[in-house]
C-alpha positions as CSV (number, residue, x, y, z in Angstrom):
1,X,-59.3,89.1,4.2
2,X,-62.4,89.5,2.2
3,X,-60.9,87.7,-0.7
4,X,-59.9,85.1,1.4
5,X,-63.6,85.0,2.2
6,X,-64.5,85.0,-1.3
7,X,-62.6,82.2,-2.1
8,X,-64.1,79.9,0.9
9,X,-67.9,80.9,0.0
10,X,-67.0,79.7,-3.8
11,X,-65.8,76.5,-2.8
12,X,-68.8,75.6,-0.7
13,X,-70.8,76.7,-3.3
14,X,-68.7,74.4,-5.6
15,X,-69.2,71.6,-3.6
16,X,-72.5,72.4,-2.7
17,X,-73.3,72.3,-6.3
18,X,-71.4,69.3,-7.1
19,X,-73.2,67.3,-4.2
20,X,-76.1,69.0,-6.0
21,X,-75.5,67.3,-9.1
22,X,-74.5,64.0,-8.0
23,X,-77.9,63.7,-6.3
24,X,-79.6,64.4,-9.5
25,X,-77.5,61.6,-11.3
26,X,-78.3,59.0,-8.2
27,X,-82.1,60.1,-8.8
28,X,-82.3,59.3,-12.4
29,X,-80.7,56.0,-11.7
30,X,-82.8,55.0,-9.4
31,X,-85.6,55.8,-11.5
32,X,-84.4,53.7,-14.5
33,X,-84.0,57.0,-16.4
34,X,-80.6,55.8,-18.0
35,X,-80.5,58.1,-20.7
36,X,-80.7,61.3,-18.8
37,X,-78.0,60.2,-16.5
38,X,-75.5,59.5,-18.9
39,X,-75.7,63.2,-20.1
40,X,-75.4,64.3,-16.5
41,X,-72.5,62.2,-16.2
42,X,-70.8,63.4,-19.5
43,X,-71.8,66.9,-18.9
44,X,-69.6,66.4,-15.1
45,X,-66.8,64.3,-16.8
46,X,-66.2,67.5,-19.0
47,X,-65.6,69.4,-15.9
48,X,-64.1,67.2,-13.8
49,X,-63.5,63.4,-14.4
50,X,-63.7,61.1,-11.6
51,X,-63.4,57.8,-10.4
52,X,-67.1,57.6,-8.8
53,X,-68.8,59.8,-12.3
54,X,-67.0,56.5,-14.4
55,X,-68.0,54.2,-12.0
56,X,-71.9,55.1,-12.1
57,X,-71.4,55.5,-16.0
58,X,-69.9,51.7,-15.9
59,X,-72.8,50.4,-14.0
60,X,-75.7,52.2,-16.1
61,X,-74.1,49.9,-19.0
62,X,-73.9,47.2,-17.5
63,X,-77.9,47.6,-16.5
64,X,-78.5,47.7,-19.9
65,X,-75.9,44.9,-20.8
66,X,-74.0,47.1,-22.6
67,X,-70.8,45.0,-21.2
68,X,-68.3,46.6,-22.9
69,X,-68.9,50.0,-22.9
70,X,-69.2,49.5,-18.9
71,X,-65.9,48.1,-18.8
72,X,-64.5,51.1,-20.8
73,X,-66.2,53.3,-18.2
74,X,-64.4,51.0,-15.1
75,X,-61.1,51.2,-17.0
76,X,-61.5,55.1,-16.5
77,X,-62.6,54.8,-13.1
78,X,-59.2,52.6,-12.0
79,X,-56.5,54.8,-14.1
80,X,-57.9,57.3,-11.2
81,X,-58.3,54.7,-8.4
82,X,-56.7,51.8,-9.8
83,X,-57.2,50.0,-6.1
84,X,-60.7,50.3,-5.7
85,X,-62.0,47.7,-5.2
86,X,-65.9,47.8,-6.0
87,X,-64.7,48.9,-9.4
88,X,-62.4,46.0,-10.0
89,X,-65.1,43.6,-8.8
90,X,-67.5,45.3,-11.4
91,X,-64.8,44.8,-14.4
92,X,-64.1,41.5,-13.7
93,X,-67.8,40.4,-13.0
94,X,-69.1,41.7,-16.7
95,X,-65.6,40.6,-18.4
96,X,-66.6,36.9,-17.2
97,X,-70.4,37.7,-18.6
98,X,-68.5,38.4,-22.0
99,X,-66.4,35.2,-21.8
100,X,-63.8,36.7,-21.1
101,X,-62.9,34.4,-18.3
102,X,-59.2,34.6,-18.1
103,X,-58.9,38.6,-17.8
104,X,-61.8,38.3,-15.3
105,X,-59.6,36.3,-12.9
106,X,-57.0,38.9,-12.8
107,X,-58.9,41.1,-11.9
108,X,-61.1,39.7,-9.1
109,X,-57.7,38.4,-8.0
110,X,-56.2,41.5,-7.6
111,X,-59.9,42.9,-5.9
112,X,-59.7,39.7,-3.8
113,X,-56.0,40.4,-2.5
114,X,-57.3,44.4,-2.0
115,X,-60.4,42.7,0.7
116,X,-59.4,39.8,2.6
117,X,-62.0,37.0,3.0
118,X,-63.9,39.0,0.6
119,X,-66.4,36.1,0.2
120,X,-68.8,37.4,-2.5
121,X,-65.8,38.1,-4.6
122,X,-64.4,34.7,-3.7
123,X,-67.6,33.0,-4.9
124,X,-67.4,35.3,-7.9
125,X,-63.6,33.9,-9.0
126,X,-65.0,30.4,-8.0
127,X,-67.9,30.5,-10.8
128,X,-65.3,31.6,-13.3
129,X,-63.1,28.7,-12.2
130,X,-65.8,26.2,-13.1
131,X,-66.7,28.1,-16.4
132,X,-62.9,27.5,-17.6
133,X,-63.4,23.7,-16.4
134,X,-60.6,24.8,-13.7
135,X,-62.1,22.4,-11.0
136,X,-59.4,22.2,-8.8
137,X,-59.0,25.8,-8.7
138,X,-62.7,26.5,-7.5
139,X,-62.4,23.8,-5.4
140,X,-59.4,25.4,-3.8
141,X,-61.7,28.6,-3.9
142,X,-64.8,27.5,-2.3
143,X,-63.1,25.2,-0.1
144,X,-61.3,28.4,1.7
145,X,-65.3,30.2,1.6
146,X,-66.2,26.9,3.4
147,X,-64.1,27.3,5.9
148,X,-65.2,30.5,6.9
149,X,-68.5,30.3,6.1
150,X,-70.1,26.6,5.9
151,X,-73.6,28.0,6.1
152,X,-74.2,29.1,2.8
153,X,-76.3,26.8,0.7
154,X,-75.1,28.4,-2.6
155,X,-71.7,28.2,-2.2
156,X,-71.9,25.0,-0.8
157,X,-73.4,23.5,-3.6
158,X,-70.6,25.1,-5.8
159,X,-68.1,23.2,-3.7
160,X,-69.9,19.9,-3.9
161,X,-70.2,20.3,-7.7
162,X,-66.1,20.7,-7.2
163,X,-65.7,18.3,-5.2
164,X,-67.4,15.2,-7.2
165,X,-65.1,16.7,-10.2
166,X,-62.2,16.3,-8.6
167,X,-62.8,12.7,-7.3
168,X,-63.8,13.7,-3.8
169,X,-67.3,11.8,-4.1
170,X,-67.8,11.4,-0.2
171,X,-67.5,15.3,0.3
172,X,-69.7,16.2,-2.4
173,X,-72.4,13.4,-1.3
174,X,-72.1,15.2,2.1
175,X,-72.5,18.5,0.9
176,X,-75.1,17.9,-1.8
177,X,-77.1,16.2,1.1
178,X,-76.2,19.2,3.4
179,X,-78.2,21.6,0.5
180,X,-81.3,19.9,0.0
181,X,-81.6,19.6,3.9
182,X,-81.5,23.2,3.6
183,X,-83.2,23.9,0.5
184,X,-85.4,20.4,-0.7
185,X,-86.6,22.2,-3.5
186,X,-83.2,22.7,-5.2
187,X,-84.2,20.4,-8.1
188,X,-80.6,20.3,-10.0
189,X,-79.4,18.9,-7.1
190,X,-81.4,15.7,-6.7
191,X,-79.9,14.7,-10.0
192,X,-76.4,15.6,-8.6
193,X,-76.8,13.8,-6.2
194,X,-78.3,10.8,-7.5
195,X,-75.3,10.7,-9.7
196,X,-72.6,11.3,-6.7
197,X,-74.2,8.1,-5.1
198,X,-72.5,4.9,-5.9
199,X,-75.7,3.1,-7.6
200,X,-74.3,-0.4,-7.1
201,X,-73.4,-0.1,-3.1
202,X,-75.9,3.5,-2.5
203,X,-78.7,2.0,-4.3
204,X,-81.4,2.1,-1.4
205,X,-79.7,6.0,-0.5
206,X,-80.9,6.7,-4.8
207,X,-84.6,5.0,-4.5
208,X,-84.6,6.9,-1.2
209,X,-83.7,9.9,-3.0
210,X,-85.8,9.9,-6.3
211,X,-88.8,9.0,-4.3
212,X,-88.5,12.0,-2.3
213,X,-87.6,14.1,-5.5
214,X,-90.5,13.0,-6.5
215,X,-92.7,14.3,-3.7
216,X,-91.5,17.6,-4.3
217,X,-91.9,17.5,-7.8
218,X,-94.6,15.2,-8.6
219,X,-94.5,13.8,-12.2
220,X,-91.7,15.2,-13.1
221,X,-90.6,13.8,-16.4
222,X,-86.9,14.1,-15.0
223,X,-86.3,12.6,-11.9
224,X,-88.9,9.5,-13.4
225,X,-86.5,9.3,-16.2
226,X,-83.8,9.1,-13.0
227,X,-85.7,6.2,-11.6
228,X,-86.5,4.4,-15.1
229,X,-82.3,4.8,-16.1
230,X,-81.7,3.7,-12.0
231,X,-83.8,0.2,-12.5
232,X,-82.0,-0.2,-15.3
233,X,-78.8,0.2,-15.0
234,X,-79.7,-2.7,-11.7
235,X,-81.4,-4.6,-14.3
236,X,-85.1,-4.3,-12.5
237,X,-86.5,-4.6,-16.2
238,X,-90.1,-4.5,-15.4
239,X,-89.8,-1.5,-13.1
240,X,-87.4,0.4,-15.3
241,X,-90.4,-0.6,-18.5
242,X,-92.9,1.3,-16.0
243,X,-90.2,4.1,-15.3
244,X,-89.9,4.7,-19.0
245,X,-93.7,4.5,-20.0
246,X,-94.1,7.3,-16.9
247,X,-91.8,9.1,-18.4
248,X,-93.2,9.7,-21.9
249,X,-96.8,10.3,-20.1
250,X,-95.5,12.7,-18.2
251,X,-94.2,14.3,-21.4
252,X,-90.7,13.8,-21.3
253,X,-89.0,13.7,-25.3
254,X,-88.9,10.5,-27.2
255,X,-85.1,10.7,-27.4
256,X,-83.8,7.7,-29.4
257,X,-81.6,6.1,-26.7
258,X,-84.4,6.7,-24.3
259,X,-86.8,4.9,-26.4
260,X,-83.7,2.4,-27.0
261,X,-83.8,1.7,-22.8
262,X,-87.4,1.5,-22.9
263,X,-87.9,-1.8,-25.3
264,X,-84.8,-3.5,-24.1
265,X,-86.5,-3.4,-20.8
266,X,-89.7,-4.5,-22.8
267,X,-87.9,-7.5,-24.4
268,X,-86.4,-8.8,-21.0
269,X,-89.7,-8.4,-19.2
270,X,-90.8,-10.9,-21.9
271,X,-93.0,-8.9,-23.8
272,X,-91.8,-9.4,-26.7
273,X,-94.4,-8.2,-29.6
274,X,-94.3,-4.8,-28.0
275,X,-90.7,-5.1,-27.9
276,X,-90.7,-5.2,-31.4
277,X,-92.9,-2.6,-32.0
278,X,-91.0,-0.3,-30.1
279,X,-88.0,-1.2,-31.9
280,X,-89.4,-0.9,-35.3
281,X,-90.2,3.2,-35.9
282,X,-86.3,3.3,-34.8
283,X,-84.6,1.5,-38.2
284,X,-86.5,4.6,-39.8
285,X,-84.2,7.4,-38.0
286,X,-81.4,5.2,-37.2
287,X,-81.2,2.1,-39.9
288,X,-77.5,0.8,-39.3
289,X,-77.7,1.1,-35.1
290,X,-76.4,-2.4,-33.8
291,X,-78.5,-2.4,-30.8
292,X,-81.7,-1.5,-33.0
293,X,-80.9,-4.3,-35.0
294,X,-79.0,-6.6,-32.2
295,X,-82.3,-7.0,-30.3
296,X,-84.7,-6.6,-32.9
297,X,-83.0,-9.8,-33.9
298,X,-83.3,-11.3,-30.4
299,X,-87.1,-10.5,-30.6
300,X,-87.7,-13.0,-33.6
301,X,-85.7,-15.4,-32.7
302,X,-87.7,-15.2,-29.3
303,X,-90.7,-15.3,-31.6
304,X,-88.7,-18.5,-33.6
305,X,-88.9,-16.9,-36.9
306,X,-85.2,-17.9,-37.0
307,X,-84.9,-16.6,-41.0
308,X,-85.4,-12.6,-40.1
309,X,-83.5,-13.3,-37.0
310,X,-80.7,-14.8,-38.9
311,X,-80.9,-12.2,-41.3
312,X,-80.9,-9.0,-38.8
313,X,-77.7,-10.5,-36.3
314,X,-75.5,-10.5,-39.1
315,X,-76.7,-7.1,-39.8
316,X,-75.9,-6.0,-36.7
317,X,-72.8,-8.0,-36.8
318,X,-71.6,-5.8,-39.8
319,X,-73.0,-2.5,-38.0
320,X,-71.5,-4.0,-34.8
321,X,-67.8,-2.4,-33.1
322,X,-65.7,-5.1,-31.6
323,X,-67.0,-4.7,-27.8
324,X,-70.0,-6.2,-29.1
325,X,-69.6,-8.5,-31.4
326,X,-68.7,-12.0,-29.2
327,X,-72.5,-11.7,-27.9
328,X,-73.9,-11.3,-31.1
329,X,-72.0,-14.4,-32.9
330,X,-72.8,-16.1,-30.0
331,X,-76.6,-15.5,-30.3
332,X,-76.2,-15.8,-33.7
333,X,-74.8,-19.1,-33.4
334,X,-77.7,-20.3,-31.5
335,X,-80.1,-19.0,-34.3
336,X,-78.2,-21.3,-36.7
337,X,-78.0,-24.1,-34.1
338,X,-82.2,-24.0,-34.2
339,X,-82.6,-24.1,-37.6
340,X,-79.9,-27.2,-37.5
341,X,-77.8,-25.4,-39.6
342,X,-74.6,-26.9,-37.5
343,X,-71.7,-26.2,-39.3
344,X,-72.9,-22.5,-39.4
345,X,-73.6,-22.5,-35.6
346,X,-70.6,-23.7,-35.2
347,X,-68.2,-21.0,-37.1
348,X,-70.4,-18.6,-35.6
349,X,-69.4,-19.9,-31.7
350,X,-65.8,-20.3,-33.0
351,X,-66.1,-16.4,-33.5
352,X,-68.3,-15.2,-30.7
353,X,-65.3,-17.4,-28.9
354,X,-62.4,-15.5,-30.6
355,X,-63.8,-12.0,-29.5
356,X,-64.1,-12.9,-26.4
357,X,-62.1,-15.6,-24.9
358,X,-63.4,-15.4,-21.5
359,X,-67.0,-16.6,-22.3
360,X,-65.7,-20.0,-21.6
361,X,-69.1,-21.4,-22.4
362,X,-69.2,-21.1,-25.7
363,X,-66.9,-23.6,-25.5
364,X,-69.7,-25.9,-23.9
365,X,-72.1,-25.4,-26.4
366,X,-69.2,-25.8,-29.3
367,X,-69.4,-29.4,-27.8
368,X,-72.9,-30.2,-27.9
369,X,-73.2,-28.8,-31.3
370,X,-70.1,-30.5,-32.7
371,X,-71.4,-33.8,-31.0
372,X,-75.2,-33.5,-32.7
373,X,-74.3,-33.4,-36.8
374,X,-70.8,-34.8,-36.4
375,X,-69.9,-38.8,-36.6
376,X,-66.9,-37.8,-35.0
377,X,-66.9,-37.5,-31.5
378,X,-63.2,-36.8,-30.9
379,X,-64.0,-32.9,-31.9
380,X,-67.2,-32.5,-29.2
381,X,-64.0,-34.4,-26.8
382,X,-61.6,-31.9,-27.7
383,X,-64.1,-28.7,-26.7
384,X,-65.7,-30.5,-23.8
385,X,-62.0,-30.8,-22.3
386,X,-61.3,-27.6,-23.3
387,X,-64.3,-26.5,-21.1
388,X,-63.4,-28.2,-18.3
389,X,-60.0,-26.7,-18.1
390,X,-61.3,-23.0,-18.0
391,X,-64.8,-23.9,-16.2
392,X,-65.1,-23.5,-12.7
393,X,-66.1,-26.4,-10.4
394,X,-70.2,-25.2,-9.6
395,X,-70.6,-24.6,-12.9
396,X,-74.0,-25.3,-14.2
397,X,-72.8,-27.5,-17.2
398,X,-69.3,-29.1,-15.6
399,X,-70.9,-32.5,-14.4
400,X,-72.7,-33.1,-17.7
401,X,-69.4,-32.1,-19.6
402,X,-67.0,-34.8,-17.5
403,X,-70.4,-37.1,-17.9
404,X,-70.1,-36.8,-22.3
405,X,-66.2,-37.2,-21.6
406,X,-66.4,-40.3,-20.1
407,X,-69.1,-41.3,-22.5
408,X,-67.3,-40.6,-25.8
409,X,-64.3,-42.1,-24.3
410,X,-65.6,-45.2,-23.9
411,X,-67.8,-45.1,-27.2
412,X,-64.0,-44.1,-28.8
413,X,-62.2,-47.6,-27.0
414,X,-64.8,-49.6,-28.3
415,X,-65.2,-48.5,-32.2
416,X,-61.3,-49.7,-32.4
């Protein structure tokens, strides 16, 4: 009996001291003193290992992002309790923080299956998804979340960031909308959304949008690069010039194609010298870029200094890739049609013509050239019919071409 008794009062002093010690380690944690409580936790290991000792070790690593000697420590902590599932959710979260994206989604899928509707894991596995560019798997992810909770405006962002990946634009318009109703300071997700819009049949929704961006975030060099790049891609020249001269004094970087955007919208507001003087610091940092050149060339012919503007389209011309190169012969036959050089003008058409057969007027003006230096009229016949066969009826230059038909026609009966 009284060694029976012995034995009891031992093991409530054994626990009693263990409960002791674990105490101490919790204290040092909380007081950042990580040093001191990994020698606690060895000093306990040596006695007894345990799945909770391993645990706390794991996560005074990963506080001091010491990743993989906290999974190490978690690995120790499941061959005890290989189905617990705060440790598997800690493994999987710092594997994913190491890159290690593929063996993280084992293991939060295994945590995941361990805790039904789990939703913090969940949104965990989800953010690895979209870090391996596995969209339709966190789609699938944060699509079940949704379902169970659609109030959460982090993970509904997540899902509308799936969703315009996939191809489901109107869902992710409806949920990025849905976020910055709930949070209109979520600035990542003005862009997002500017860019989920449709900008040809949204475009009121994206001024709407950038304006109100900009409320929230006045002068920010961002969203006015959003409005500059908006105006332009609609062709609102003289807006998007104003959009990108905001934009630089709001600080925003100099960027080549930026500065690109900024005096093509110059040229076409018809401001031509400062075009050109945009244009001009950018042959230093990029000497052979077609568009550089392309419009640089447009400027002087603009400017009728048809030499240096003959000179710099057949520049770009050589610089030039094929999606390109039927506008530039074309302007370039235009350059050679002012000076009067013809029979240039007109080899220059013929090619801006071959690259791109559906620019049917080139055919037109292949005509009128043809018909200026050329005694005979039977070639300016042939391209004026060949204009009306591919010309549509409200054309702009139809009735003149059946008007030089019927003129060179009769001119034609009466020289025989």
């Amino acid at each position: 009996m009284k060694q029976r008794m012995l034995l009891i009062i031992f093991g409530l002093l054994t626990i009693s001291f263990n409960s002791f010690s674990q105490r101490k380690i919790d204290l040092l944690i909380l007081n950042k003193n990580y040093s001191k409580a990994l020698t606690e936790i060895d000093n306990q290991l040596t006695k007894k290992p345990s799945a909770e000792l391993y645990h706390k070790k794991g996560a005074i690593y990963s506080s001091l992002q010491n990743y993989q000697e906290a999974i190490e420590a978690y690995k120790k902590a499941l061959e005890t309790e290989p189905n617990n599932v705060d440790v598997l959710g800690e493994i999987a979260e710092d594997l994913a923080v190491l890159g290690n994206n593929a063996d993280a989604v084992r293991f939060y899928n295994k945590a995941i299956a361990l805790s039904n509707n789990n939703l913090t894991l969940m949104g965990k596995l989800g953010r690895v998804y979209i870090n391996q560019k596995e969209y339709k798997k966190a789609y699938n992810t944060f699509n079940s979340i949704y379902a169970i909770d659609s109030t959460n405006v982090f993970w509904n962002k997540q899902l509308a960031f799936c969703s315009f990946r996939i191809l489901k634009r109107k869902q992710a318009v409806h949920l990025y909308e849905k976020v910055l109703e709930a949070n209109p300071r979520d600035y990542g997700t003005y862009s997002n959304l500017i860019h989920a819009y449709n900008w040809r049949k949204e475009s009121k929704k994206i001024s709407k949008l950038i304006t109100k961006g900009l409320e929230q975030f006045p002068n920010d060099p961002g969203l006015l690069l959003e409005y500059a790049n908006f105006n332009f891609k609609k062709k609102f020249y003289p807006s998007a010039m104003v959009g990108f001269e905001n934009y630089f004094k709001a600080g925003g970087d100099s960027i080549q194609s930026i500065v690109l955007n900024y005096a093509i919208c110059t040229y076409f507001s018809n401001d031509i010298e400062k075009a050109l003087t945009i244009l001009t610091p950018l042959f230093t940092s990029s000497p052979n870029n077609q568009f550089v050149i392309f419009y640089s060339g447009l400027c002087y012919k603009k400017m009728k200094d048809f030499k240096e503007a003959e000179k710099l389209m057949k520049w770009a011309i050589d610089a030039s890739i094929p999606e390109y190169i039927a506008d530039m012969y074309h302007h370039l036959g235009q350059i050679y049609g002012q000076q009067r050089k013809f029979k240039e003008s007109i080899d220059a058409l013929k090619n801006s013509y071959k690259y791109n057969p559906d620019n049917y007027e080139v055919l037109f003006e292949i005509a009128t050239t043809y018909e200026e230096f050329n005694s005979n009229k039977t070639l300016a016949l042939n391209y004026y019919r060949l204009y009306i066969k591919d010309a549509k009826e409200d054309d702009k230059n139809v009735n003149y071409a059946f008007d030089r038909i019927t003129k060179i026609k009769e001119d034609l009966f009466f020289d025989e």
